[in-house]
PQR file with spaces between the fields and no chain letter, atoms N, CA, C, O and H, PARSE charges and radii, in Angstrom:
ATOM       1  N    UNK     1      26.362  110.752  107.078 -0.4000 1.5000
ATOM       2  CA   UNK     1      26.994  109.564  106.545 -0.0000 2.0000
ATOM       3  C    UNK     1      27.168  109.725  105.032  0.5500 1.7000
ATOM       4  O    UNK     1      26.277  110.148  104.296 -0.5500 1.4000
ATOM       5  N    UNK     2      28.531  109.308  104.582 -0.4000 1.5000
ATOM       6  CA   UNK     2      28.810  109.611  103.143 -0.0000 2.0000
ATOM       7  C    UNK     2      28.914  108.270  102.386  0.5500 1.7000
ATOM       8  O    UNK     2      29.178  108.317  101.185 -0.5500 1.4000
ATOM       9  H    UNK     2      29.255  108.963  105.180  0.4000 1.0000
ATOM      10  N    UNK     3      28.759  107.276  102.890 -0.4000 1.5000
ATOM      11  CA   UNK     3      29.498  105.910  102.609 -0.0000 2.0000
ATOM      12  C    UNK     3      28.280  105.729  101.354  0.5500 1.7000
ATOM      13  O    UNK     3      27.169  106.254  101.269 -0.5500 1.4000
ATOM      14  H    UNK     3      28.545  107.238  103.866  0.4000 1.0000
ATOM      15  N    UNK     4      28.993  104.756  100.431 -0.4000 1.5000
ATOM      16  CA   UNK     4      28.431  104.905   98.993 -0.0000 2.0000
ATOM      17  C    UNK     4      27.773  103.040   99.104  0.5500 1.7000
ATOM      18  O    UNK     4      28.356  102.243   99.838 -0.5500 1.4000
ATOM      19  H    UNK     4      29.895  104.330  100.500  0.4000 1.0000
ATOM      20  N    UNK     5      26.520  102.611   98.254 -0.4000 1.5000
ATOM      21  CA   UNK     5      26.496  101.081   97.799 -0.0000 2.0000
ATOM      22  C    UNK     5      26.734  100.875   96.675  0.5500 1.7000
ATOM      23  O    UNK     5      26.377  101.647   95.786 -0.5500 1.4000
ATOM      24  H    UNK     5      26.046  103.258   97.658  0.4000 1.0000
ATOM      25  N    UNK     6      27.400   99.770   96.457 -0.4000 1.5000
ATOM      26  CA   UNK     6      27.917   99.157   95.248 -0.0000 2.0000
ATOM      27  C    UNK     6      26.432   97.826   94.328  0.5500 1.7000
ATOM      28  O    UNK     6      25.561   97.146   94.871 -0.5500 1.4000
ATOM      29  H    UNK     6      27.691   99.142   97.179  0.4000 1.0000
ATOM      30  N    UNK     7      26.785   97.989   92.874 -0.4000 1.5000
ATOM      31  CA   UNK     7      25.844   97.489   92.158 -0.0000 2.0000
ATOM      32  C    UNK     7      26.844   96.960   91.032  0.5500 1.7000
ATOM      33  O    UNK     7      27.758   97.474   90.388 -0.5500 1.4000
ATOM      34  H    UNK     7      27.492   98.541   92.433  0.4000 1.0000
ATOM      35  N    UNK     8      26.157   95.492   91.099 -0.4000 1.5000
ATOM      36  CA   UNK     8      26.684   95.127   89.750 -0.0000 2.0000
ATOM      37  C    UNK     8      25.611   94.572   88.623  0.5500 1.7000
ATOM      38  O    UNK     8      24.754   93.717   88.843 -0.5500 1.4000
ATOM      39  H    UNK     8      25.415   95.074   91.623  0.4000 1.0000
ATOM      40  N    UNK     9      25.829   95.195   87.460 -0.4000 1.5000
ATOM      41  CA   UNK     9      25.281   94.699   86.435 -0.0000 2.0000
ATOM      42  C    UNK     9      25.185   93.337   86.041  0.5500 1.7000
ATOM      43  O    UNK     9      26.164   92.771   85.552 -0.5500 1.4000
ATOM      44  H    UNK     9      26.525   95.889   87.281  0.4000 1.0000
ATOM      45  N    UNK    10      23.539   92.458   86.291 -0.4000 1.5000
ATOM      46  CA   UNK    10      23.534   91.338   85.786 -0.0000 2.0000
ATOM      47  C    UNK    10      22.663   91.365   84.698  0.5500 1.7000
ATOM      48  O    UNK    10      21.842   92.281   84.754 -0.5500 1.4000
ATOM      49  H    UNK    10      22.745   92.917   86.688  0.4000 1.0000
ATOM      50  N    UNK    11      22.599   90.670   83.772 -0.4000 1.5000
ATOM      51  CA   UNK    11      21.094   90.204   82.860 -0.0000 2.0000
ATOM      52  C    UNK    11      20.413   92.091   82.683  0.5500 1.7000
ATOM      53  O    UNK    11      19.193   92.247   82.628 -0.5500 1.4000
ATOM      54  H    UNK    11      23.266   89.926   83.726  0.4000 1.0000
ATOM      55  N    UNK    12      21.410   93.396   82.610 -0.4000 1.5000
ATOM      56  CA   UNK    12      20.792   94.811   82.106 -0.0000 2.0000
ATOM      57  C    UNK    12      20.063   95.136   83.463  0.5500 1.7000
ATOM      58  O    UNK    12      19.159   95.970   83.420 -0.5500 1.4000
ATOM      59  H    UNK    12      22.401   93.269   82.654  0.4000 1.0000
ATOM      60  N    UNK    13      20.370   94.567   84.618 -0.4000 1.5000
ATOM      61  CA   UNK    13      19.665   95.117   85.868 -0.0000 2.0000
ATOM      62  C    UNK    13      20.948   95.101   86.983  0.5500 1.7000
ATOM      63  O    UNK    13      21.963   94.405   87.013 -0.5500 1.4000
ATOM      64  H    UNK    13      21.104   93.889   84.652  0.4000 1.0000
ATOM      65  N    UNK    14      20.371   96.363   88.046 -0.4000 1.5000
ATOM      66  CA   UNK    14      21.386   96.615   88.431 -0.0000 2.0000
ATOM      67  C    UNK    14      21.375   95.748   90.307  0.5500 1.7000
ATOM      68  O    UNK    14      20.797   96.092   91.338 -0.5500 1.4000
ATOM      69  H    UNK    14      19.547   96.929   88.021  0.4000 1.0000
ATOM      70  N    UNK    15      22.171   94.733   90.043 -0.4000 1.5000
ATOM      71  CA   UNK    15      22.222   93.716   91.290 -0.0000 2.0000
ATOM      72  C    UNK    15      23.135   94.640   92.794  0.5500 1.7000
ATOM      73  O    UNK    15      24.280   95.094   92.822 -0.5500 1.4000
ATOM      74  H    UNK    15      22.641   94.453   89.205  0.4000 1.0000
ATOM      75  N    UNK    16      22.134   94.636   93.802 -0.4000 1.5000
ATOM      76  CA   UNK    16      22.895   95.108   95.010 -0.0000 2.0000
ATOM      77  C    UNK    16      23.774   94.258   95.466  0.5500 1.7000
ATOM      78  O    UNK    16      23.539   93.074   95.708 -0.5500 1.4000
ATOM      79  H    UNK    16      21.204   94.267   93.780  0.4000 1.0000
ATOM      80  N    UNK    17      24.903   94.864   95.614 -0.4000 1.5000
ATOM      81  CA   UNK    17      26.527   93.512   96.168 -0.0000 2.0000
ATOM      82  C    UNK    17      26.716   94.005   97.690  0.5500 1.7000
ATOM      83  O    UNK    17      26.935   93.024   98.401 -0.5500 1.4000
ATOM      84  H    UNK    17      25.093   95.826   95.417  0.4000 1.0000
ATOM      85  N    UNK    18      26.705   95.046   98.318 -0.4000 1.5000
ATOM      86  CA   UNK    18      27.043   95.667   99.419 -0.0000 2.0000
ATOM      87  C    UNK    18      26.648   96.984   99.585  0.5500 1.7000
ATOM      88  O    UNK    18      26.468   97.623   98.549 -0.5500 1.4000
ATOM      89  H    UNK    18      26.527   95.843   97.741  0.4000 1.0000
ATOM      90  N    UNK    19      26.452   97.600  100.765 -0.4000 1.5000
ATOM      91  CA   UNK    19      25.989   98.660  101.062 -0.0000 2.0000
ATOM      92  C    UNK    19      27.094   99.243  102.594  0.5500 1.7000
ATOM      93  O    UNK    19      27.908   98.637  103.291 -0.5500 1.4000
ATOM      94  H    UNK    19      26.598   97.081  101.607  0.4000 1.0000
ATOM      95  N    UNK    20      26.751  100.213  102.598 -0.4000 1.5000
ATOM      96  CA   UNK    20      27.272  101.423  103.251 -0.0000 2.0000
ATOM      97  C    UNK    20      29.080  101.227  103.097  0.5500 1.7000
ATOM      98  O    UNK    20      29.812  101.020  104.064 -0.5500 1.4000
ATOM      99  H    UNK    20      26.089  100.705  102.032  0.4000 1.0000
ATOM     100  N    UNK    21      29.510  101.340  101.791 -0.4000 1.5000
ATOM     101  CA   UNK    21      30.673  101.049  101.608 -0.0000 2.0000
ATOM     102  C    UNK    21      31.886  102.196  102.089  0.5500 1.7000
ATOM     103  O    UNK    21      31.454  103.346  102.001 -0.5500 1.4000
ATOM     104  H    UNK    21      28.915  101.508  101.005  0.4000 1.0000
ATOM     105  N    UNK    22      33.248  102.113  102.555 -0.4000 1.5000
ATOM     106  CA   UNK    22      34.250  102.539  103.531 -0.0000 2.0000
ATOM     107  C    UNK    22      35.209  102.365  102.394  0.5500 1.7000
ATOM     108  O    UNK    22      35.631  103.494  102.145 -0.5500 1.4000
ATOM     109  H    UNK    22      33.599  101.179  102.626  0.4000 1.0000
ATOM     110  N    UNK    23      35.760  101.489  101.578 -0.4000 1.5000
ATOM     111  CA   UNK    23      36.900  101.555  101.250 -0.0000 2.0000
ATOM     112  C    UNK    23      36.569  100.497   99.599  0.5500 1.7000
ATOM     113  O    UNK    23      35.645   99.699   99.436 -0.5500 1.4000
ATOM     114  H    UNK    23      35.417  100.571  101.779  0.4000 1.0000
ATOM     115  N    UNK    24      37.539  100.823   98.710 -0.4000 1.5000
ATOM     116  CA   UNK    24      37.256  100.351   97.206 -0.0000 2.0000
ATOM     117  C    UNK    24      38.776   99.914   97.397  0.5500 1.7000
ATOM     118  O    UNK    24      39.480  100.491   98.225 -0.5500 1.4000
ATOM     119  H    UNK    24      38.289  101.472   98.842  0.4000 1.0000
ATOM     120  N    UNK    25      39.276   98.837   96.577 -0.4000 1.5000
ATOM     121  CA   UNK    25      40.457   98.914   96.177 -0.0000 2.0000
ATOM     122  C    UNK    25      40.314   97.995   94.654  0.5500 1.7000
ATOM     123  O    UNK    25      39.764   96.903   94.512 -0.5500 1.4000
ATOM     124  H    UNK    25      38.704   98.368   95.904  0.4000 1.0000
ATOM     125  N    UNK    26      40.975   98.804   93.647 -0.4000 1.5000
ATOM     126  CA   UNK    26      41.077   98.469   92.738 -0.0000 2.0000
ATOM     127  C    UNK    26      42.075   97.497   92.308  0.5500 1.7000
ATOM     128  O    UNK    26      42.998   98.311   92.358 -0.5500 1.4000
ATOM     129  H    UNK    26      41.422   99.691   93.763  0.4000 1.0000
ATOM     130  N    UNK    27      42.559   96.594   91.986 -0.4000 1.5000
ATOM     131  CA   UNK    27      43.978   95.834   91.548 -0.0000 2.0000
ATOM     132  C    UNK    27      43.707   94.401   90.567  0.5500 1.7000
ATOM     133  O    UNK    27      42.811   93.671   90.990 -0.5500 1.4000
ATOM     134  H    UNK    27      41.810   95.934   91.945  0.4000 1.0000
ATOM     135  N    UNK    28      44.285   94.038   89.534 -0.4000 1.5000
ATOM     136  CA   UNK    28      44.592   93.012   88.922 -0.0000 2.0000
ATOM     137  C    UNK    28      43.226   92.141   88.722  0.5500 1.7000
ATOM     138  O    UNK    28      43.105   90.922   88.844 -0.5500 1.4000
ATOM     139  H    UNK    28      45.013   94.631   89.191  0.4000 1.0000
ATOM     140  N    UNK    29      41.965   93.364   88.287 -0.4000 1.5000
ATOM     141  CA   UNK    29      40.988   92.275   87.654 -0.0000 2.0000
ATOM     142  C    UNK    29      39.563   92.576   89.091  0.5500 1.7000
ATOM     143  O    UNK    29      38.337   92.605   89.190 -0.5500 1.4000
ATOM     144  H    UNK    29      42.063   94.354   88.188  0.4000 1.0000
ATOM     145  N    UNK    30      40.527   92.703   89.753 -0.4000 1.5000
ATOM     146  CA   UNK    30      39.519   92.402   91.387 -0.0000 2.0000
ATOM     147  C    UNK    30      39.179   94.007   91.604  0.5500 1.7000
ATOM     148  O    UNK    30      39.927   94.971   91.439 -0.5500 1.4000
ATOM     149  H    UNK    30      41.524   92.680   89.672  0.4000 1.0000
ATOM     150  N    UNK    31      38.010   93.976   91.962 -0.4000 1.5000
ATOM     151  CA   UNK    31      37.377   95.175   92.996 -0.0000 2.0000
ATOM     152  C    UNK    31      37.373   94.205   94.664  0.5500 1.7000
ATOM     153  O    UNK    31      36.857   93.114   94.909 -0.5500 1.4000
ATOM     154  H    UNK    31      37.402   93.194   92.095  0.4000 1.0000
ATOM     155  N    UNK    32      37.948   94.883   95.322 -0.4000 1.5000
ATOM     156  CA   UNK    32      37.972   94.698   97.241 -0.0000 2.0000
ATOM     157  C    UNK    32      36.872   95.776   97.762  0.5500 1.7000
ATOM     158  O    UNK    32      37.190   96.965   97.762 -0.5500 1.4000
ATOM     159  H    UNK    32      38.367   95.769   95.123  0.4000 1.0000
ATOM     160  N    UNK    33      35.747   95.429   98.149 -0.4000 1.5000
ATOM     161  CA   UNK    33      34.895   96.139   98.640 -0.0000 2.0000
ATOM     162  C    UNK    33      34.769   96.295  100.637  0.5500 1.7000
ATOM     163  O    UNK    33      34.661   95.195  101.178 -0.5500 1.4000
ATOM     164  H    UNK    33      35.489   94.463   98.149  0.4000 1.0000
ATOM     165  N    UNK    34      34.777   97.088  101.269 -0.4000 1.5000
ATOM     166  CA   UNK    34      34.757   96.983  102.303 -0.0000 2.0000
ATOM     167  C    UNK    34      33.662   97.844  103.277  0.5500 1.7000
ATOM     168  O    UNK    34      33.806   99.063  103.173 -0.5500 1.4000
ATOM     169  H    UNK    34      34.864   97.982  100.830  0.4000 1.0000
ATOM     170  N    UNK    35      32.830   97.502  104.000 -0.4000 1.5000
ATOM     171  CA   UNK    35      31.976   98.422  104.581 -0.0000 2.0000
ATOM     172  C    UNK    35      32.136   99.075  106.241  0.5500 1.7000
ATOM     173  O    UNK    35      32.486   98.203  107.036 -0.5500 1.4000
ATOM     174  H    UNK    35      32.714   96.512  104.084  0.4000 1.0000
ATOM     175  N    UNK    36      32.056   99.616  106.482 -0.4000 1.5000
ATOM     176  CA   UNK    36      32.065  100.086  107.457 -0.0000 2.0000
ATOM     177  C    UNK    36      31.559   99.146  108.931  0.5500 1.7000
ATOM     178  O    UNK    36      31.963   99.421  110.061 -0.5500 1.4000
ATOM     179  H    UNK    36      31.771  100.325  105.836  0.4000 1.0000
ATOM     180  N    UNK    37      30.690   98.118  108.638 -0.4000 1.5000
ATOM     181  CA   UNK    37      30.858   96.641  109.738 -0.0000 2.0000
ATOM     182  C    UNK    37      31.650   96.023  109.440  0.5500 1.7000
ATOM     183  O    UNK    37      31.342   94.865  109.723 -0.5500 1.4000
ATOM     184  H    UNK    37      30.361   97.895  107.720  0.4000 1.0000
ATOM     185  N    UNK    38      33.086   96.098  108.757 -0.4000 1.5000
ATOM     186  CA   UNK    38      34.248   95.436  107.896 -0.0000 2.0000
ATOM     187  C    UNK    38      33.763   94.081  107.529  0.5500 1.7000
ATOM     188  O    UNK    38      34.316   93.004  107.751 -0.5500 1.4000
ATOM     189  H    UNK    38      33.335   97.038  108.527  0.4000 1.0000
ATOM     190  N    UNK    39      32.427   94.361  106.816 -0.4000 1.5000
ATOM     191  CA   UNK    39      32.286   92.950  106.056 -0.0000 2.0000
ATOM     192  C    UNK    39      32.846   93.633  104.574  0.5500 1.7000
ATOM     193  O    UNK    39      32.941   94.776  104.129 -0.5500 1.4000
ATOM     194  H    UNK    39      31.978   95.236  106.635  0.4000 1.0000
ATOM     195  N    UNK    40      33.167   92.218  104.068 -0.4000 1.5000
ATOM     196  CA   UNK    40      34.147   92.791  102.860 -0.0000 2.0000
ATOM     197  C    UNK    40      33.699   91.697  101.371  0.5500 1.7000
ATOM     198  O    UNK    40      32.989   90.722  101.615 -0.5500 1.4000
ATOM     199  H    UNK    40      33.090   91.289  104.430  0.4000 1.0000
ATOM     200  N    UNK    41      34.053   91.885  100.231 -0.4000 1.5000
ATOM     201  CA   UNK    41      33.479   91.621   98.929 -0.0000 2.0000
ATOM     202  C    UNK    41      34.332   91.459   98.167  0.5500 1.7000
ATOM     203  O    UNK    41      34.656   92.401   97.443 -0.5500 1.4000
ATOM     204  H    UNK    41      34.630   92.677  100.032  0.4000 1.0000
ATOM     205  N    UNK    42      35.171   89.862   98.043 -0.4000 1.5000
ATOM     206  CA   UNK    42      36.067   90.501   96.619 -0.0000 2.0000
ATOM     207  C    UNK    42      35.228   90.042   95.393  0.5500 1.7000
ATOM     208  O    UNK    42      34.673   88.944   95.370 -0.5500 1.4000
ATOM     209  H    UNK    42      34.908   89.097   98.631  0.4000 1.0000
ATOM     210  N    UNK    43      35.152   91.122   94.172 -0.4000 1.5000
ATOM     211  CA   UNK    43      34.932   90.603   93.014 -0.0000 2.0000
ATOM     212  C    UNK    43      35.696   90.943   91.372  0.5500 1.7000
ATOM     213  O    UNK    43      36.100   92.044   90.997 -0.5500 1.4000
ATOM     214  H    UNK    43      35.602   92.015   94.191  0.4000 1.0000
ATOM     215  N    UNK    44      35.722   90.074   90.848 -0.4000 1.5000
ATOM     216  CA   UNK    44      36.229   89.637   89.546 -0.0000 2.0000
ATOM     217  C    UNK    44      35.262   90.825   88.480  0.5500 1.7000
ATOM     218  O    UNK    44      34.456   90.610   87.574 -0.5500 1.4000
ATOM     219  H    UNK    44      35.394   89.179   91.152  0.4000 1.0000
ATOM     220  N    UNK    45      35.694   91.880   88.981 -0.4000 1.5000
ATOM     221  CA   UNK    45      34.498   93.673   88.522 -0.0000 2.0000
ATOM     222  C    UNK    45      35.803   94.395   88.117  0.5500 1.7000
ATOM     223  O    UNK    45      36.947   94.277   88.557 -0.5500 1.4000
ATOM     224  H    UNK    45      36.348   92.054   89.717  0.4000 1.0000
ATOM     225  N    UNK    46      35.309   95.144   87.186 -0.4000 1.5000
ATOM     226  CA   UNK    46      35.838   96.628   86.813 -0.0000 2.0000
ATOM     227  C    UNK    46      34.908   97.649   87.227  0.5500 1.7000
ATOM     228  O    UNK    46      33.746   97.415   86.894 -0.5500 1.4000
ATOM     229  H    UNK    46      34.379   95.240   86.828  0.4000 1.0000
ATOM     230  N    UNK    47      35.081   98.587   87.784 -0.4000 1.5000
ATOM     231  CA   UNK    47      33.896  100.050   87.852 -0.0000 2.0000
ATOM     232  C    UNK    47      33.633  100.390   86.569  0.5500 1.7000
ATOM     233  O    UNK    47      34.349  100.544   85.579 -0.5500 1.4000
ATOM     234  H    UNK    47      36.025   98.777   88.054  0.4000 1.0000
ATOM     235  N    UNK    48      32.299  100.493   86.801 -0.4000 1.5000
ATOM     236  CA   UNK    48      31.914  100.863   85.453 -0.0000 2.0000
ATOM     237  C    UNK    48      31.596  102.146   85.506  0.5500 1.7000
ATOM     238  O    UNK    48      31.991  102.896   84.613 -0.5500 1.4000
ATOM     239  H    UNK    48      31.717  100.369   87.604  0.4000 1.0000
ATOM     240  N    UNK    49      30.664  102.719   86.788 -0.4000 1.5000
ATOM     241  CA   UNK    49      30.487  104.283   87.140 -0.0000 2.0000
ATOM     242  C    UNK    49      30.573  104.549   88.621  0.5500 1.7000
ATOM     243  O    UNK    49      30.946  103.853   89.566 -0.5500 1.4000
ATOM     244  H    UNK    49      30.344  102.110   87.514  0.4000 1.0000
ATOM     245  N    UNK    50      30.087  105.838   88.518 -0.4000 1.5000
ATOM     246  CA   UNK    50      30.549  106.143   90.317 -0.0000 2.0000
ATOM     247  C    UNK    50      29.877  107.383   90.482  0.5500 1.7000
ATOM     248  O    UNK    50      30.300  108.380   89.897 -0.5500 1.4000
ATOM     249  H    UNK    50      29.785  106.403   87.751  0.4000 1.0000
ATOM     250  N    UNK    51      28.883  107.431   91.210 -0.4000 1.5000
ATOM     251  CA   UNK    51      27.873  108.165   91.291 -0.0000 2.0000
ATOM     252  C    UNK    51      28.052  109.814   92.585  0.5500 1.7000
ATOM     253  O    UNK    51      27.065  110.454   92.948 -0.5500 1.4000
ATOM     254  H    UNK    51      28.539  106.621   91.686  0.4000 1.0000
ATOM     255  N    UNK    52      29.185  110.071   92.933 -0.4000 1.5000
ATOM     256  CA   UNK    52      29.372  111.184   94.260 -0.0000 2.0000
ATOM     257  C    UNK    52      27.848  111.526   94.704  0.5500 1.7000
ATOM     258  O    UNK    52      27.500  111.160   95.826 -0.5500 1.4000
ATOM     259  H    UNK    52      29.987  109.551   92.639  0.4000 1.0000
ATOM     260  N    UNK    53      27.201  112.008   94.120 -0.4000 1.5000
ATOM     261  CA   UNK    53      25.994  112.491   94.455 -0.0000 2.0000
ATOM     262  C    UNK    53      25.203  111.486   95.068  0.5500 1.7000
ATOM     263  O    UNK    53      25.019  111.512   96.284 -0.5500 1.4000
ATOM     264  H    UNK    53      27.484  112.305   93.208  0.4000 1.0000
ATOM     265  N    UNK    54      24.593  110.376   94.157 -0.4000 1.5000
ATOM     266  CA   UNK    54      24.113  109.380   94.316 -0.0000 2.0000
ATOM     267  C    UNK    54      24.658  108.683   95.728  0.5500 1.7000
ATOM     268  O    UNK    54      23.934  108.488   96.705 -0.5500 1.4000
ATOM     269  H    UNK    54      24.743  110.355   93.169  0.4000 1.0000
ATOM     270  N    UNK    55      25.771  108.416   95.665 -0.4000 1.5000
ATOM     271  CA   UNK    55      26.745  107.379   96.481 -0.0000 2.0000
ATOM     272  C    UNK    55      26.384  106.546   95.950  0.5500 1.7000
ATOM     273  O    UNK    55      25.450  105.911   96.439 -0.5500 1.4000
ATOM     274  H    UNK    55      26.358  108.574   94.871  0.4000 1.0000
ATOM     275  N    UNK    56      26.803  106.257   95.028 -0.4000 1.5000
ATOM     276  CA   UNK    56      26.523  104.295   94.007 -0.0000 2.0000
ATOM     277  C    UNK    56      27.944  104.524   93.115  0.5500 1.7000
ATOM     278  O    UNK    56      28.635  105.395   92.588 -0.5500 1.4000
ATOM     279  H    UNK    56      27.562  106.773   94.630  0.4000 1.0000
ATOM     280  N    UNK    57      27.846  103.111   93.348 -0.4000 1.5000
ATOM     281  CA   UNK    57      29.279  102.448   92.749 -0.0000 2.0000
ATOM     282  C    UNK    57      28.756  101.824   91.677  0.5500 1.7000
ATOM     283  O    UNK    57      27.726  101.276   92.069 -0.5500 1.4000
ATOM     284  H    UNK    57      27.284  102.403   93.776  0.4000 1.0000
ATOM     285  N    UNK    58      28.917  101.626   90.573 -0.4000 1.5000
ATOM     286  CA   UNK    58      28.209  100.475   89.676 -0.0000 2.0000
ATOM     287  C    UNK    58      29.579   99.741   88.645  0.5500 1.7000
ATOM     288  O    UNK    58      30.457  100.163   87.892 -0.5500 1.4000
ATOM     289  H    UNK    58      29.754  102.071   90.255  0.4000 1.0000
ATOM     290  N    UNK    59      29.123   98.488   89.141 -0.4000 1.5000
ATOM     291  CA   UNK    59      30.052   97.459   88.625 -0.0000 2.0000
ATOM     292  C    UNK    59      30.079   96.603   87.505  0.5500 1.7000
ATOM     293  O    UNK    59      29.044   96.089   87.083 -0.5500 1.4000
ATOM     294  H    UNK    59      28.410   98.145   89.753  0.4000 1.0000
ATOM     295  N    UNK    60      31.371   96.377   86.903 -0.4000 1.5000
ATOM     296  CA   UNK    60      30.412   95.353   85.777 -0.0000 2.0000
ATOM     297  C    UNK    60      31.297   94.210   85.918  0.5500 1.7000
ATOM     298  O    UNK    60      32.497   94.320   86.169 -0.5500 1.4000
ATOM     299  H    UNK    60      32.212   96.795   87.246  0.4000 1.0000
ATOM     300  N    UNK    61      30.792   93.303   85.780 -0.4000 1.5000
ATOM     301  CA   UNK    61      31.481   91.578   86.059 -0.0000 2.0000
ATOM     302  C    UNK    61      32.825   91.615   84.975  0.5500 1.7000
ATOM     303  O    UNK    61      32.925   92.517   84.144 -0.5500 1.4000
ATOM     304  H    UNK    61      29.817   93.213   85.576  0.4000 1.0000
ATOM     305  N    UNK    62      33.512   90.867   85.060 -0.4000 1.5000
ATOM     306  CA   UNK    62      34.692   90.544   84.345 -0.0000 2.0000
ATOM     307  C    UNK    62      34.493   89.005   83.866  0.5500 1.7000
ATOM     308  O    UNK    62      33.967   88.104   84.519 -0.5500 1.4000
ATOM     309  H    UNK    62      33.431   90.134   85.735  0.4000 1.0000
ATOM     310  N    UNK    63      35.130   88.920   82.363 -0.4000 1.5000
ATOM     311  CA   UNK    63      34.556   87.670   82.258 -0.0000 2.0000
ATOM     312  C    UNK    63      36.073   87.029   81.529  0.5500 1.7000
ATOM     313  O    UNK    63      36.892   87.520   80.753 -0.5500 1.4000
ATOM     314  H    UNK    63      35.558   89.652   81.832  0.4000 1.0000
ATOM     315  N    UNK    64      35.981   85.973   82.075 -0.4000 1.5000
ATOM     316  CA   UNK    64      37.849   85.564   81.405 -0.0000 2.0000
ATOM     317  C    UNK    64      37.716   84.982   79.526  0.5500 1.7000
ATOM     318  O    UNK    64      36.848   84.251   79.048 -0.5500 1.4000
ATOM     319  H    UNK    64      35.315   85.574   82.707  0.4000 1.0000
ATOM     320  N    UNK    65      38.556   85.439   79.024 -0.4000 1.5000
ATOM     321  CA   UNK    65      38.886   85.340   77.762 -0.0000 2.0000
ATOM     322  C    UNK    65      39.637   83.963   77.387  0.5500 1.7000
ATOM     323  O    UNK    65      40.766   83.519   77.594 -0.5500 1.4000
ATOM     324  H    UNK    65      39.261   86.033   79.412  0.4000 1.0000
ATOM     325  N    UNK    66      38.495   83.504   76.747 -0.4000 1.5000
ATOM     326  CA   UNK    66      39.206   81.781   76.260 -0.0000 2.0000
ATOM     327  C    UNK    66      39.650   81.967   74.859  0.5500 1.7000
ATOM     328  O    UNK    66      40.161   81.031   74.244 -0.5500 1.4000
ATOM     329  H    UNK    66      37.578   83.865   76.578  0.4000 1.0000
């Protein structure tokens, strides 16, 4: 099994969002996370890193500009 888990950065710690992840889609602000039981994750993330070895995704929140 190659499928990677995703982490997002809260408060300098790294928060688990989903695990045994299948598919990323990047677009307009949003990360689409999808796992292989097609439960799925949208979040308001940019990738921040991406681990091949590891299989970790690490995310960082997006925050809107007032």
């Amino acid at each position: 099994m190659c499928e990677s888990a995703a982490y997002i950065i809260r408060d300098g710690k790294e928060e688990l969002v989903l695990e045994s992840i299948d598919l990323l889609e990047n677009e307009d602000g949003h990360v689409r996370l999808v796992n292989m039981f097609g439960e799925e994750k949208d979040l308001k993330a940019r990738v921040k890193a991406l681990s091949l070895v590891e299989h970790k995704i690490i995310l960082e929140p997006l925050q809107d500009v007032t």
